[in-house]
Backbone bond lengths (Angstrom), bond angles and torsions (degrees), N, CA, C in turn:
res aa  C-N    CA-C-N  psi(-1)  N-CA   C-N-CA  omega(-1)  CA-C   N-CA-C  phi
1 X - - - 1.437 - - 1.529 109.10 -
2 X 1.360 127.28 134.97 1.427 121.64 -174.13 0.968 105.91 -79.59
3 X 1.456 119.83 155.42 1.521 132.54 172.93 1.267 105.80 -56.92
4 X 1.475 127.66 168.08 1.039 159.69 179.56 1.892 96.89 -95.17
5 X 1.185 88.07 136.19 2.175 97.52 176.32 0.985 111.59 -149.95
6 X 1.309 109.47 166.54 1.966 133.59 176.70 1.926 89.00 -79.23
7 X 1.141 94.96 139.77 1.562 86.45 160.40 1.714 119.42 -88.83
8 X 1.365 104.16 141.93 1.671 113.19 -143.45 1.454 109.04 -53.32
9 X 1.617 122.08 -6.91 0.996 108.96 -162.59 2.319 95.11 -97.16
10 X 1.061 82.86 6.17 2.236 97.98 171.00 1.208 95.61 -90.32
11 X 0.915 121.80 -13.83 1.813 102.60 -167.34 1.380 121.20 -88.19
12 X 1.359 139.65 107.19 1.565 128.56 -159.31 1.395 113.81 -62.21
13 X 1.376 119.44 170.00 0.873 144.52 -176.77 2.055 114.02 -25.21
14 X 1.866 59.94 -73.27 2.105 110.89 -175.21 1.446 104.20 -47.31
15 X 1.240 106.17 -55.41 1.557 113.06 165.51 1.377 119.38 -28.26
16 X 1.618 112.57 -79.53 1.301 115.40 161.87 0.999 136.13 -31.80
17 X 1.254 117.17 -65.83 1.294 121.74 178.69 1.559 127.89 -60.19
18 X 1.651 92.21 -20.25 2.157 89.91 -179.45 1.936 93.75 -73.21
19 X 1.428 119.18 -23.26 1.423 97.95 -164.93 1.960 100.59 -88.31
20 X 1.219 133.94 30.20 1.183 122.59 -158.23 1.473 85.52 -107.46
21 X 1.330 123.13 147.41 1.435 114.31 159.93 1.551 109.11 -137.53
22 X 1.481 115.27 -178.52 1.605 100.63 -169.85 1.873 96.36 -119.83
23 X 1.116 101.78 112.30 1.451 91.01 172.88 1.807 113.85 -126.78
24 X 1.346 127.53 156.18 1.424 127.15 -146.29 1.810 102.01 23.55
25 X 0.901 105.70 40.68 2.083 88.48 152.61 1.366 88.60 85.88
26 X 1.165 136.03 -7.45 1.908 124.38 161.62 1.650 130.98 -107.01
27 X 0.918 134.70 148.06 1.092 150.67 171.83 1.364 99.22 -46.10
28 X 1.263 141.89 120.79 1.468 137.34 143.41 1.526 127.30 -127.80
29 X 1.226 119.83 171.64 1.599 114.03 164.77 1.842 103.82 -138.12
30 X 1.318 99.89 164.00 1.042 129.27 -171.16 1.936 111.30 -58.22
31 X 1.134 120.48 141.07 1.394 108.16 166.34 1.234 126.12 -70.16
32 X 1.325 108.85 -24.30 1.658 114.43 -175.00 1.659 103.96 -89.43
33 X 1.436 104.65 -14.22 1.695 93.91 173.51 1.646 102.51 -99.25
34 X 0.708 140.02 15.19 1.902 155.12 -176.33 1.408 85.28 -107.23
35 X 1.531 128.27 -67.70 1.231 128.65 -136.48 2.282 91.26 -71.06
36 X 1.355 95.68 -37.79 1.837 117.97 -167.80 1.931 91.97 -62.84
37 X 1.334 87.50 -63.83 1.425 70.85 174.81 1.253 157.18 -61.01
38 X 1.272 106.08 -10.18 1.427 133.87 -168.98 1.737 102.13 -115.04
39 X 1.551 117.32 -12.06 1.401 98.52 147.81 1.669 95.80 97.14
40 X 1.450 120.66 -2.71 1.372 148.65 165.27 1.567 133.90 -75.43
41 X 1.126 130.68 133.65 1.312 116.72 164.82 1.788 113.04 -78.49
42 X 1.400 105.66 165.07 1.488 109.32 -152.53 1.784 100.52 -69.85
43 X 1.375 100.07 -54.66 1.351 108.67 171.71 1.620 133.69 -42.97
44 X 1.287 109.34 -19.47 1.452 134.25 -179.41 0.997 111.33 -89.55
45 X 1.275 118.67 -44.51 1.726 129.74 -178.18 1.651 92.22 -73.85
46 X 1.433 133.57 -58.70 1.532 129.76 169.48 1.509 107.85 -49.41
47 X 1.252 121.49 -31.95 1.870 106.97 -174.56 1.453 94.62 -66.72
48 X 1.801 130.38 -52.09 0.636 143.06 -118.99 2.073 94.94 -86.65
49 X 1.099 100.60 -52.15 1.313 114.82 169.78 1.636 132.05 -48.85
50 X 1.429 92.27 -42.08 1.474 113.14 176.50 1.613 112.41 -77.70
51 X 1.442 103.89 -35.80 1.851 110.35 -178.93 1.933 90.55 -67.84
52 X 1.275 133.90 -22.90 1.454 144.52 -165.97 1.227 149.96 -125.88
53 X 1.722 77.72 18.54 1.827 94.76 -176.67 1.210 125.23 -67.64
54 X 1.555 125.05 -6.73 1.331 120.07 152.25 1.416 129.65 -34.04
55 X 1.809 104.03 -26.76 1.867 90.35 -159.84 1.346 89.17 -129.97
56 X 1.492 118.38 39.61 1.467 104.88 168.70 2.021 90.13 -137.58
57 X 1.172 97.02 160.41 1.730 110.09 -147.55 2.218 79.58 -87.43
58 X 1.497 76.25 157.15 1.943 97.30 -164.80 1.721 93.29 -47.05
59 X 1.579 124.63 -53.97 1.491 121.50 -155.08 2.004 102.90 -91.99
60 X 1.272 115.82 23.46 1.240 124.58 163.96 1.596 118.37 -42.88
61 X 1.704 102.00 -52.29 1.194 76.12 -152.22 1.833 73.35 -159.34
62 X 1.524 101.22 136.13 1.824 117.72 -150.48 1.591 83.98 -130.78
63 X 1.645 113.55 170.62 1.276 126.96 129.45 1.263 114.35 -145.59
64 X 1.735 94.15 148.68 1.589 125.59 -166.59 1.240 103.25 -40.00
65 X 1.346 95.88 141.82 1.793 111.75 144.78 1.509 107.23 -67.12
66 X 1.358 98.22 170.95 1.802 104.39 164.82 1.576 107.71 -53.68
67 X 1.385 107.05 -95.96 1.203 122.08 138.05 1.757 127.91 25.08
68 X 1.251 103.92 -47.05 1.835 116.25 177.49 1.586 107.95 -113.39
69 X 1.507 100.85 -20.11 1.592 88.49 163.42 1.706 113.82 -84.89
70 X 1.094 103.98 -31.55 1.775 95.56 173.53 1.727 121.70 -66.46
71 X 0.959 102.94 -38.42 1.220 119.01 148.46 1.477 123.78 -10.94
72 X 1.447 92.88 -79.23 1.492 139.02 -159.13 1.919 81.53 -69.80
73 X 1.256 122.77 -68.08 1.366 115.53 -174.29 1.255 104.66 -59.41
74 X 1.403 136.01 -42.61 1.837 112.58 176.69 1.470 136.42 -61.12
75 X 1.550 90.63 -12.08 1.311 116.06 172.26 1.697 106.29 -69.12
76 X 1.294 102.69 -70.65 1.686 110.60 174.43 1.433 113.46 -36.57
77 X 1.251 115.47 -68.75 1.465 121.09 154.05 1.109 119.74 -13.13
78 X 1.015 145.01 -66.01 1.183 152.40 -111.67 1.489 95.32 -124.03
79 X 1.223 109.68 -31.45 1.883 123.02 -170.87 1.303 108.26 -92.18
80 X 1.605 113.62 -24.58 1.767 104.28 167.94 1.012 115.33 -97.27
């Protein structure tokens, strides 16, 4: 059952921005914080993308290296 949400346009700024991280040299966010925000389960928001990758641009949507996910956790770390 999907979570319950603010509709995205409630959600502050700060919010956003703590889940953004920079990995290879771009701005990204998380699927499960896309999926939270949007009031979605994570997997749904991934079906959803994949049934529609026509209309989302080639560097949308990556997965980690080893390497960029550890990363990615010192980052998290590091931000709480």
């Amino acid at each position: 059952m999907p979570k319950s949400s603010l509709p995205i346009s409630a959600i502050s700024e700060e919010t956003i921005v703590e889940k953004i991280f920079i990995i290879r040299g771009q701005k990204v966010m998380l699927d499960k914080d896309l999926a939270e925000m949007y009031g979605v389960e994570t997997a749904s928001l991934n079906r959803a993308v994949k049934r529609n990758f026509t209309r989302f641009p080639d560097d949308f949507m990556f997965q980690f290296s080893k390497e960029e996910f550890q990363n990615l956790i010192y980052q998290i770390g590091t931000s709480s």
